[in-house]
N, C-alpha and C positions, 0 to 999 in steps of 0.2 A: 374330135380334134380339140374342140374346148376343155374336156377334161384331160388331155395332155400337155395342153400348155398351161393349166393352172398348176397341175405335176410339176414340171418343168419350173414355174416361179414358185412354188413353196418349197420343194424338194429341193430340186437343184442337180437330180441325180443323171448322168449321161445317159441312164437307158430311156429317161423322159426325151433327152434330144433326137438321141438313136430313133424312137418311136415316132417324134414329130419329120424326123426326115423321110420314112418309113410312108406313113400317111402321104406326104406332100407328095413324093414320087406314084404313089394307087392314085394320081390326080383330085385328092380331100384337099380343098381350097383352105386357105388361112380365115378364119373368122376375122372382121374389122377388129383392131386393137388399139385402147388409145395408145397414144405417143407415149405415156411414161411405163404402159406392159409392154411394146417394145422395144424401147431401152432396156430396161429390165431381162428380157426376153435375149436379145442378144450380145447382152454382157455376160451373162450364165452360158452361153453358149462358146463364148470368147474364153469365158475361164477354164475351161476343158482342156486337160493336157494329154499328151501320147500315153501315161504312164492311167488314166482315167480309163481308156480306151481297151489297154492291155489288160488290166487287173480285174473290168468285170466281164469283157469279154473275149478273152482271151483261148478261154475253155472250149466257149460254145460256140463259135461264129467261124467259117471255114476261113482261112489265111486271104483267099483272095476278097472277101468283104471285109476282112480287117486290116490288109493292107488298103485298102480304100479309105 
């Protein structure tokens, strides 16, 4: 989990998020974070648009997990 959210703030790249939700749901608890990896943390996550979504996984990922 920690090396997906360090993914996640260097990178930036949605399949870091895709993966961190991924985890959360196999019930992998969030590591304590300070306040400003947080922030951080859910601004990358806020900057993610529909068109992020479609373009890397578009291919792979069957319609009813991508319309989710």
């Amino acid at each position: 989990m920690k090396n997906k959210i360090a993914a996640l703030l260097e990178r930036g790249e949605v399949r870091d998020g895709f993966d961190l939700e991924f985890l959360l749901r196999q019930g992998i608890p969030l590591p304590n974070l300070s306040d400003g990896h947080k922030t951080k943390m859910i601004a990358r996550l806020d900057g993610f648009k529909d068109n992020d979504f479609k373009i890397k996984f578009g291919s792979i990922l069957e319609s009813d997990i991508l319309a989710y």
